[in-house]
ZAMI-708510 format. One record per residue: residue in one letter; x, y, z of N, C-alpha, C, O, CB in turn. Coordinates in steps of 0.001 Angstrom, whole numbers, plus 500000, padded with zeros to 6 digits. Glycine has a CB too. Layout:
<nodes>
AXYZXYZXYZXYZXYZ ...
</nodes>
This chain:
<nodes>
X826719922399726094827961922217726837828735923519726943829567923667727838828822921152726178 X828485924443726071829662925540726145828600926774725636828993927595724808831285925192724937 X827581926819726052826577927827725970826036928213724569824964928761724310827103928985726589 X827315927681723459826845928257722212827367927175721480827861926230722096827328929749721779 X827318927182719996827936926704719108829388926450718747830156927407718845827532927190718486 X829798925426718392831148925390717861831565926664716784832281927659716680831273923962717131 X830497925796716035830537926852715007830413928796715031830879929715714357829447926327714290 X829623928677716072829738930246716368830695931044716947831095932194716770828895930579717045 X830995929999717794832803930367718561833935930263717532834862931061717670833393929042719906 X833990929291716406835438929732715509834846931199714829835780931941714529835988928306713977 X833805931637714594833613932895714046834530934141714462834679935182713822832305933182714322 X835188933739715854836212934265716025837382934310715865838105935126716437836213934329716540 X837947933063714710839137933092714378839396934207713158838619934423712228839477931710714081 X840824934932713417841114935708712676841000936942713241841389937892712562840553935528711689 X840469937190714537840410938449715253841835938915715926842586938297716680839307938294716357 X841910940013715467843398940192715914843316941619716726842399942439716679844576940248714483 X844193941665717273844343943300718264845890943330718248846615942336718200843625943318720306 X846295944661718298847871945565718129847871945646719577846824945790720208847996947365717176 X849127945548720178849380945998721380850986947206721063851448947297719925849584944428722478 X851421947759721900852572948326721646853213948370723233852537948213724250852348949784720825 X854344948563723201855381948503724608856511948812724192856782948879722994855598947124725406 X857469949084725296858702949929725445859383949057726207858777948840727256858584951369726080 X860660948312726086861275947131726398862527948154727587863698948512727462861951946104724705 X861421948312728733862532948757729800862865948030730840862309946972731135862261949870730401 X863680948486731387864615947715732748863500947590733904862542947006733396866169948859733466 X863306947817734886862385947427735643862148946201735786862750945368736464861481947895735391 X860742946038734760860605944382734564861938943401734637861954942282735149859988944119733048 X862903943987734092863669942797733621864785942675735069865544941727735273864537943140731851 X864664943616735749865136943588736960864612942878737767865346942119738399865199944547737414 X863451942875737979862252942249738581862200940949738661861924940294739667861171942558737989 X862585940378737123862937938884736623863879938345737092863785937270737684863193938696735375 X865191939101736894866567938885737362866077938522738800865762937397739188867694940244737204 X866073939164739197865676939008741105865155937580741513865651936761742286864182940177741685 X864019937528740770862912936142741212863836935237740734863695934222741416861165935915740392 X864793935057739839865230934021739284866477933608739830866914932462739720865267934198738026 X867084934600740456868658934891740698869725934696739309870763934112739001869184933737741946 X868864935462738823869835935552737350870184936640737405869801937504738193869260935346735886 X871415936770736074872500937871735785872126938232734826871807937418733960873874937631735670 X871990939997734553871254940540732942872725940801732514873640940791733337869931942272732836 X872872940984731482874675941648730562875083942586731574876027942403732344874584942800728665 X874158943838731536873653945057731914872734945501731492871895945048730714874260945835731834 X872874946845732203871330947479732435871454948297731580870456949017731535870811948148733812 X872673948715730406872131949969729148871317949137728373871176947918728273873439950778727994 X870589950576727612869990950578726573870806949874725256872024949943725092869635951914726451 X870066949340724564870895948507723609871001947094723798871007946184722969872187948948723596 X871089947079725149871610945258725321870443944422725036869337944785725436872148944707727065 X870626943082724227869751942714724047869093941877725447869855941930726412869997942175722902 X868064941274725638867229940762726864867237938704727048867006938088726007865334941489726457 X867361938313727657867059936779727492866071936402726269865511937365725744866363936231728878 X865737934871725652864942934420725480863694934372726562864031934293727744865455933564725103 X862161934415726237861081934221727147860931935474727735859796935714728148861279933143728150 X861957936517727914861844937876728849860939938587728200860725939615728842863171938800729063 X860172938526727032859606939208726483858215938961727195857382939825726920859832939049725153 X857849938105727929856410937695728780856168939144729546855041939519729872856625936156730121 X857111939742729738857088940607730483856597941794730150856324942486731131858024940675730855 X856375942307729050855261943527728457854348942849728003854075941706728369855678944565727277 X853657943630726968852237943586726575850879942854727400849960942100727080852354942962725334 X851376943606728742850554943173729965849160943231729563848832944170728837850780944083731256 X848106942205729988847078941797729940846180942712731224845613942187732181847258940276729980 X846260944470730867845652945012731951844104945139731771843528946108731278846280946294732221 X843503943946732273842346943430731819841349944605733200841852944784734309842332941308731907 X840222945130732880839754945787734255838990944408735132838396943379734809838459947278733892 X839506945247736718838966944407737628837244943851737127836989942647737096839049945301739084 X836256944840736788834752944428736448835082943145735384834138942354735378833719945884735626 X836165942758734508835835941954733643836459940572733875836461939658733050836115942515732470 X837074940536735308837382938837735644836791938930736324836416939900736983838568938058736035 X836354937000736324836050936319736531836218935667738060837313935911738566836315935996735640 X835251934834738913835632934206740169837148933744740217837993934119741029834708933000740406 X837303932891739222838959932609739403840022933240739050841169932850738834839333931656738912 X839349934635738996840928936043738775841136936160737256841810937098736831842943935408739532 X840591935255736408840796935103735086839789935607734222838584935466734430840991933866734832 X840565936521732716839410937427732095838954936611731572839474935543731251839572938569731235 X837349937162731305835970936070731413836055936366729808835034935988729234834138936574732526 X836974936917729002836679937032727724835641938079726917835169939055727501836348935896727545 X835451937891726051834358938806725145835124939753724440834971939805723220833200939668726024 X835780940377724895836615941299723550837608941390722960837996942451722470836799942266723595 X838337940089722870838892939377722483839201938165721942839328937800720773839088939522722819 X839342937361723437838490935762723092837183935780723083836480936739723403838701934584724128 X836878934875722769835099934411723130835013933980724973835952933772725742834543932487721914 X833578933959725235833323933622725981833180931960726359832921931208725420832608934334725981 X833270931648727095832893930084727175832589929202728781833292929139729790834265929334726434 X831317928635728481830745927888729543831747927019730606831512926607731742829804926960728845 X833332926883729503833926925689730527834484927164730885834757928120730159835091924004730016 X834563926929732651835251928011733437836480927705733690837296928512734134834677928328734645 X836748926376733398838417926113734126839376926784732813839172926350731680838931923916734450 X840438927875733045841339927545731869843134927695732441843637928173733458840888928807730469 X843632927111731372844808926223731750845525926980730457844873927380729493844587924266731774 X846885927108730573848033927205729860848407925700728894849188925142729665849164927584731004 X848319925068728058848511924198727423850097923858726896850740922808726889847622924415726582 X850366925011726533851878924586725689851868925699724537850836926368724470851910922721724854 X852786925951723717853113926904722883854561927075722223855587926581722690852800927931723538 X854489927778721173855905927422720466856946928546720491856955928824721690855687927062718906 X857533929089720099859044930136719974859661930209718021860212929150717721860756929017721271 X859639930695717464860608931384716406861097932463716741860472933518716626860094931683715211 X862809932355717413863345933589717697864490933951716476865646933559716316863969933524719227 X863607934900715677864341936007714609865604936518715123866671936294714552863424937366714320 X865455937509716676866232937921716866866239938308718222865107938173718686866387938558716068 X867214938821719218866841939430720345865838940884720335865722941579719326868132939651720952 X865256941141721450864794942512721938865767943155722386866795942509722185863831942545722924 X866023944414723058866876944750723010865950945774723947864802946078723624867649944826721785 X866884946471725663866488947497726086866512948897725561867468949500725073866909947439726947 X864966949407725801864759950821725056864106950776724143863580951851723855865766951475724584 X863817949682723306863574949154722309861987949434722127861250948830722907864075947807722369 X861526950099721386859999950127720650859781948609720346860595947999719652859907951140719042 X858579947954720916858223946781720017856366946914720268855650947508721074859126945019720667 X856149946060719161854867946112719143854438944369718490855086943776717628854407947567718170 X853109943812719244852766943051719241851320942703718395850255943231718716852979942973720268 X851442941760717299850148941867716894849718940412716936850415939525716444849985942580715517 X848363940150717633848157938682718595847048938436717417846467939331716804847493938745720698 X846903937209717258845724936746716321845323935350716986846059934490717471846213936562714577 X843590935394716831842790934128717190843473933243715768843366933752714652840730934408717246 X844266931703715981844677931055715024843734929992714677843422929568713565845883930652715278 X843292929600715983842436927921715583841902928198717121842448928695718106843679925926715184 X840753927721716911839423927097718230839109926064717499838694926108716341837777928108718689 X839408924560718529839313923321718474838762922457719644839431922430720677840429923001718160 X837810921875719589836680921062720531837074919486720735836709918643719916835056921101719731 X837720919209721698838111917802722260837520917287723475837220917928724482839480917752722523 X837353915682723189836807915392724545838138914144725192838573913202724531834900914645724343 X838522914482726517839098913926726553838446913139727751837220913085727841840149914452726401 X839496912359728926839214911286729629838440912238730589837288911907730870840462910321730150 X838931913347731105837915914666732204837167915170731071837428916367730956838936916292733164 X836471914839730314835489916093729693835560916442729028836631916112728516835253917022729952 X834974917164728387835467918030727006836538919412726937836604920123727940834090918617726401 X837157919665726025838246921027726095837456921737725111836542921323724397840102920824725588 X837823922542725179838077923612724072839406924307724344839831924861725357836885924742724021 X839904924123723204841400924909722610841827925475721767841802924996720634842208924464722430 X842502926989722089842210927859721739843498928511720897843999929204721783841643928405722759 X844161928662719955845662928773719429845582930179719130844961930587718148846147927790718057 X846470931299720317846952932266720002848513932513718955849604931962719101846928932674721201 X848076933571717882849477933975716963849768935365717285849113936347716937849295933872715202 X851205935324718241851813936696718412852714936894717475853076935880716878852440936945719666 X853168937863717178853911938450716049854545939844716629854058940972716565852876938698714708 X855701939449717175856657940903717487857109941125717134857776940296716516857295941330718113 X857444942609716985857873943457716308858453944366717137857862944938718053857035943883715534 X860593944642716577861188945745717128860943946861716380860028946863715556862497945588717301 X861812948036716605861807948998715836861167948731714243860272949546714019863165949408715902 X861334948086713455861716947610712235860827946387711463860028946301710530863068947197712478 X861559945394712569861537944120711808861096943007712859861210943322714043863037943789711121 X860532941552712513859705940575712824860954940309714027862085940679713713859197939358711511 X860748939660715419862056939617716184861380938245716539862034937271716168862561940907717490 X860240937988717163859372936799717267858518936296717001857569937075717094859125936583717806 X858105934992716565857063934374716408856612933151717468857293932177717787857208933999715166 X854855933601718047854939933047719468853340932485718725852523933134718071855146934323721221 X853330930896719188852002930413719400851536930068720799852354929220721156851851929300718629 X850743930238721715850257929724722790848782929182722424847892929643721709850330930754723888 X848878928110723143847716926862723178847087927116724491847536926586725507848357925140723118 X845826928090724517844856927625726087844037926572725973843657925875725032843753928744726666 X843826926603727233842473925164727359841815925212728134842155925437729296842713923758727601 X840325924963727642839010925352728958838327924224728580838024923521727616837854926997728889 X838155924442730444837539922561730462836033923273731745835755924411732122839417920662731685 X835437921932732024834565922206733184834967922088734212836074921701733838833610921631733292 X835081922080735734835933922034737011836177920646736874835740920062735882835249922510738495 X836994919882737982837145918659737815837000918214739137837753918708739977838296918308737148 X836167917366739487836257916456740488837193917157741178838073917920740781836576915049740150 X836794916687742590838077916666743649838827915070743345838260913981743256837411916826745600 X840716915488743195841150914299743179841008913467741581841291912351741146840373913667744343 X840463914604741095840485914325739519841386915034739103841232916255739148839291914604738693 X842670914428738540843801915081737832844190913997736363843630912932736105845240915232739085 X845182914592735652845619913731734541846824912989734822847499913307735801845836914495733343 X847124912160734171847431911165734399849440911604734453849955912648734054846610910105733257 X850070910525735010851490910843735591852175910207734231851491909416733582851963910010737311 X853397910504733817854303910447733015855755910346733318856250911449733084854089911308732401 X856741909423733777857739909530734048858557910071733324858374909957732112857994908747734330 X859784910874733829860130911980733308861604911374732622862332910678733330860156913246734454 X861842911572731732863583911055731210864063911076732037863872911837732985864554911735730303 X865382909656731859866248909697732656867622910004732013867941909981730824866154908593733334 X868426910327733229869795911002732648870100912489731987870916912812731124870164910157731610 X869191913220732677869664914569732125871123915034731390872284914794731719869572915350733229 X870745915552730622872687916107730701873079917790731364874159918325731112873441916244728610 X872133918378732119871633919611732549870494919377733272869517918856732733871388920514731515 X870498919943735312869517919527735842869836920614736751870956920970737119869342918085736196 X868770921066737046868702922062738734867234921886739742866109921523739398868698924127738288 X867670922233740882866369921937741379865656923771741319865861924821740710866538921029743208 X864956923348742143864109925059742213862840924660743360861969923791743322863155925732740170 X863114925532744201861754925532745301860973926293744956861084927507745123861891925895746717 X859774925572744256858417926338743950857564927392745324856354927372745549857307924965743487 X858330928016745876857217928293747198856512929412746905856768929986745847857874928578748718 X855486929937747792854451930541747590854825932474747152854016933300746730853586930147749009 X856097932639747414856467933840747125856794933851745872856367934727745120857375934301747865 X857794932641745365858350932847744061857347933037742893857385933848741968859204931720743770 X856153931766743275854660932022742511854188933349742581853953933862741486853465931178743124 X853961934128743712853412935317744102854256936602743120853565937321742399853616935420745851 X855206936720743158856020937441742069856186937421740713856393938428740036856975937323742262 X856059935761740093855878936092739151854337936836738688854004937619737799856289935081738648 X853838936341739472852036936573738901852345937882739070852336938414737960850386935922739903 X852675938832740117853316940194739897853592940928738710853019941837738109854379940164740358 X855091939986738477855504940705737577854671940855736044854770941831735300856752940226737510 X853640939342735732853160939718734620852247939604734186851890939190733083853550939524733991 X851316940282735747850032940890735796848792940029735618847743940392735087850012941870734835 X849100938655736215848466937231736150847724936916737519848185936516738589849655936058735871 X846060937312737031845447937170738615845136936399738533844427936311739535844548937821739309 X844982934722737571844623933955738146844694933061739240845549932177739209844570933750737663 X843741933181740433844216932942741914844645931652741884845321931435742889843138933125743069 X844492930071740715845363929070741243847050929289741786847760928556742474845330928140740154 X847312930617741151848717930781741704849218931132742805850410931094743110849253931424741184 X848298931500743469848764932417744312847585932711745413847793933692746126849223933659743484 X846469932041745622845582931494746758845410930669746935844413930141746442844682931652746936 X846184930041747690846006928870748373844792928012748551844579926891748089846342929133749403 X843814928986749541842817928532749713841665928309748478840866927383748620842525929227750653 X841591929143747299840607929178746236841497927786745017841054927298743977840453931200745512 X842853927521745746843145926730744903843082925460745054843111924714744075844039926962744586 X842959924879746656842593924138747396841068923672747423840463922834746753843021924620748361 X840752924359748245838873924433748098838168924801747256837145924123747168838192925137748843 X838240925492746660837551925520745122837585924611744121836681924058743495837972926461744425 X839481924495744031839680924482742371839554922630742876838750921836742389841657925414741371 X840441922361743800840457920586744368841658920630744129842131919521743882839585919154743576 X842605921750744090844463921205743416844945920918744887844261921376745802845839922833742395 X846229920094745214847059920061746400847367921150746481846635920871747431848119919280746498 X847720922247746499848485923145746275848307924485745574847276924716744941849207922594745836 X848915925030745636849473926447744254850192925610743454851166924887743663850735928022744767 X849172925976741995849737925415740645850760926651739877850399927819739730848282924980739551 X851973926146739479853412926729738986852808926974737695852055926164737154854924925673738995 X853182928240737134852980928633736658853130928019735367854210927495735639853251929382737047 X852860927561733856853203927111732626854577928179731931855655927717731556851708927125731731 X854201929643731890855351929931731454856323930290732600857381930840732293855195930914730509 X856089930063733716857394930503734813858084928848734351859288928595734307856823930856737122 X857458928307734179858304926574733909859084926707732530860220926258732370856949924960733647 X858368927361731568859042927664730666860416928236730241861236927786729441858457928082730400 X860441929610731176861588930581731423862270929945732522863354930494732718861158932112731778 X861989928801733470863094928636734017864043927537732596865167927786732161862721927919735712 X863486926819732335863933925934731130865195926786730028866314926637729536862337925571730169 X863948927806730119865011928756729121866338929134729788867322928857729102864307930276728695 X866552929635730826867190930071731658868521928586731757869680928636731346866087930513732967 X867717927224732532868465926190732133870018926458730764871240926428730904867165925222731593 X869410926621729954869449926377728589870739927341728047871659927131727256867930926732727902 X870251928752729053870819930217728469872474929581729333873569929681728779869725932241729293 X872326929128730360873491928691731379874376927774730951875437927590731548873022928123732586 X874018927084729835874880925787729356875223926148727670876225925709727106873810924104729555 X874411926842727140874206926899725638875422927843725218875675928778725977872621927537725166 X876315927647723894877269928598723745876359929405722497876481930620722648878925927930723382 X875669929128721561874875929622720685873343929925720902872765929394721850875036928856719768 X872707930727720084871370931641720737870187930365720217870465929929719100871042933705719764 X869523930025720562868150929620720604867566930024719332867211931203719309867395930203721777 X867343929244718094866294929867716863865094929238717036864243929776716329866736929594715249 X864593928175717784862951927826718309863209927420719650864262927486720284862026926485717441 X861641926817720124861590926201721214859917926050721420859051926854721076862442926989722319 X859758924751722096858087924442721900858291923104723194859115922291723614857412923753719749 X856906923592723407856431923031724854855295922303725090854466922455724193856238923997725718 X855042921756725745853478921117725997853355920778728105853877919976728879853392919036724737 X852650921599728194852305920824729723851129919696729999849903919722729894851864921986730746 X852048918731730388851728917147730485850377917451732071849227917015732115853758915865730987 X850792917948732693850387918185734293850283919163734870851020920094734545851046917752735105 X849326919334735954849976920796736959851287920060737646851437918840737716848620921518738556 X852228921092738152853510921099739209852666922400740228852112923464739954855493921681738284 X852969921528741671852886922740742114853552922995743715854095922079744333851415923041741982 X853479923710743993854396924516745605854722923300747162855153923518748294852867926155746482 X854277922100746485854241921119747699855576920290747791855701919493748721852966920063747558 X856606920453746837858083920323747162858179920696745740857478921168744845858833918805747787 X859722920140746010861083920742744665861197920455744032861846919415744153862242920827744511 X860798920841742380860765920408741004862425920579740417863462921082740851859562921412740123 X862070919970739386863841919716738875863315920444737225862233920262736667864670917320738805 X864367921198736791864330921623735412865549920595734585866646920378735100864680923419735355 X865179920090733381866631919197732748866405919756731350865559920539730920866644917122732788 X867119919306730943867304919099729573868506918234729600869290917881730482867454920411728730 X868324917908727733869569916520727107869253916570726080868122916625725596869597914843727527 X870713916550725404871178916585723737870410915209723478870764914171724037873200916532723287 X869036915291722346868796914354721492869435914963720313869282916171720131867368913975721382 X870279914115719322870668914596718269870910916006717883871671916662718593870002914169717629 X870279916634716697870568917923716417869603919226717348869799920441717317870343917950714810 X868286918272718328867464919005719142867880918897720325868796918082720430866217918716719091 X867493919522721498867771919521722712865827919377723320864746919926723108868878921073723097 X866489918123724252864789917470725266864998918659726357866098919012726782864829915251726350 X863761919205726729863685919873728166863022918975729000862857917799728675862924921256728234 X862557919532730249861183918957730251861305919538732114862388919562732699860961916825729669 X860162919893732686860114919988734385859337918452734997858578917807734273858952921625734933 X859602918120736113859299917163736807858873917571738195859289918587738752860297916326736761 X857906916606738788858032916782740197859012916142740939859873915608740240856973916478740744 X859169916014742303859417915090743537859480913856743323860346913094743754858520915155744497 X858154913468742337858271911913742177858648911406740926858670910203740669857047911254742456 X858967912368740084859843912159738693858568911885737559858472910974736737861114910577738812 X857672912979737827856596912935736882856680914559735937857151915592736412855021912670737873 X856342914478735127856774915119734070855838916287734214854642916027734086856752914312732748 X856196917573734469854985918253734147855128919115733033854319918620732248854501918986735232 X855648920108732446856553920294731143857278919690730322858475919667730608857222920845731243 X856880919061729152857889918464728088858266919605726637857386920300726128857047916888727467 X859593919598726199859375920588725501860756919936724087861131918822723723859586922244726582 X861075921259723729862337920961722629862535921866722199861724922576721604862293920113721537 X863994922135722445864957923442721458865798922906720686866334921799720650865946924526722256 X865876924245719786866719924035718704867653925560718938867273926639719395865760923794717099 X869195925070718346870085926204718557870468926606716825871220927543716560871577925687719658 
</nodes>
């Protein structure tokens, strides 16, 4: 099913690689723009949003080493693997502290867990990345991301719908269209073409559409959050239920459960495609 062994593929847990980056304006201008958000300012010193950090330790993977669907085919890093489809799953947040422009940080990513599921489409494999950033100094974040590789799916084979809470206490809409997708994949160096070809995402992949990005759903949430919240964010964790994608207007919410706060994105028809939870 996946060319090799289970067992030979966790042989890669525990593989880790250093990245390093320089937390400048540009990017974060770039962000501001696509989002129509407001930065403090633009000196050095100021610290940056929650999630803005997606924006370095770019994945400048060489063109020879992706894959038909724009996506790196792995090997010196991850493993390789027979299922070709892969998907953004969900992932967590421990924010220590802000970044801050100008700022030296450095990133050290670790293979956490490779885990083999079969679900109602097929089998997964899932894959738990551990980032660990680092400012000048000291630990500023702790980031898990969950991928998932499956085999293609049927045309018209999707997962299943989830109605989305009702009664937000915080709601906006947002037009997913083909530029806003196109920019982010821009800004953070994301060729996988479900975003942003239509046609390979259509005829190939079988999606309606351009599929929205997992962390552009994320950072708008955050963003949600940054607009209503009087205190800073110390976690936040996610799971994508569904693709959302460019064929109408998704809604971002959140609502005070008790001492946590519910997020979650929806489509048009009030199906859930992001569910998540912060804590302040």
């Amino acid at each position: 099913m996946i060319g090799v062994s289970l067992a030979e593929i966790q042989q890669c847990i525990g593989r880790s690689r250093t990245s390093t980056d320089v937390v400048t304006f540009a990017p974060l201008r770039g962000l501001a723009a696509l989002l129509d958000a407001q930065l403090t300012s633009a000196r050095v010193g100021e610290p940056i949003p929650p999630g803005w950090h997606w924006l370095y330790f770019l994945p400048t993977v060489p063109r020879s080493a992706l894959g038909p669907d724009g996506a790196e085919t792995g090997g010196e890093f991850l493993p390789q693997f027979a299922l070709s489809q892969r998907m953004w799953a969900g992932g967590t947040f421990e924010f220590y502290r802000a970044l801050h422009i100008g700022e030296p940080i450095k990133r050290v990513s670790t293979i956490q867990a490779i885990d083999e599921k079969s679900g109602k489409q097929g089998p997964l494999i899932f894959v738990t990345l551990r980032h660990e950033i680092f400012g000048e100094s000291d630990l500023a974040i702790r980031e898990e991301q969950i991928l998932a590789f499956r085999s293609p799916l049927a045309s018209g084979q999707r997962t299943d719908c989830r109605p989305a809470p009702r009664n937000p206490d915080w709601s906006k809409e947002v037009v997913p269209d083909a530029v806003l997708l196109f920019r982010f994949s821009a800004l953070t160096f994301n060729p996988h073409r479900i975003h942003y070809d239509r046609r390979y995402a259509t005829e190939v992949e079988g999606y309606p559409g351009l599929v929205i990005h997992g962390p552009l759903q994320a950072i708008l949430l955050l963003e949600l959050l940054r607009g209503v919240l009087t205190k800073p964010l110390v976690a936040f964790k996610y799971r994508l239920l569904r693709p959302l994608f460019d064929c109408a207007r998704i809604s971002v919410n959140g609502a005070r459960t008790g001492k946590d706060i519910q997020v979650w994105t929806a489509d048009a028809a009030g199906n859930v495609g992001l569910l998540g939870e912060a804590r302040e």
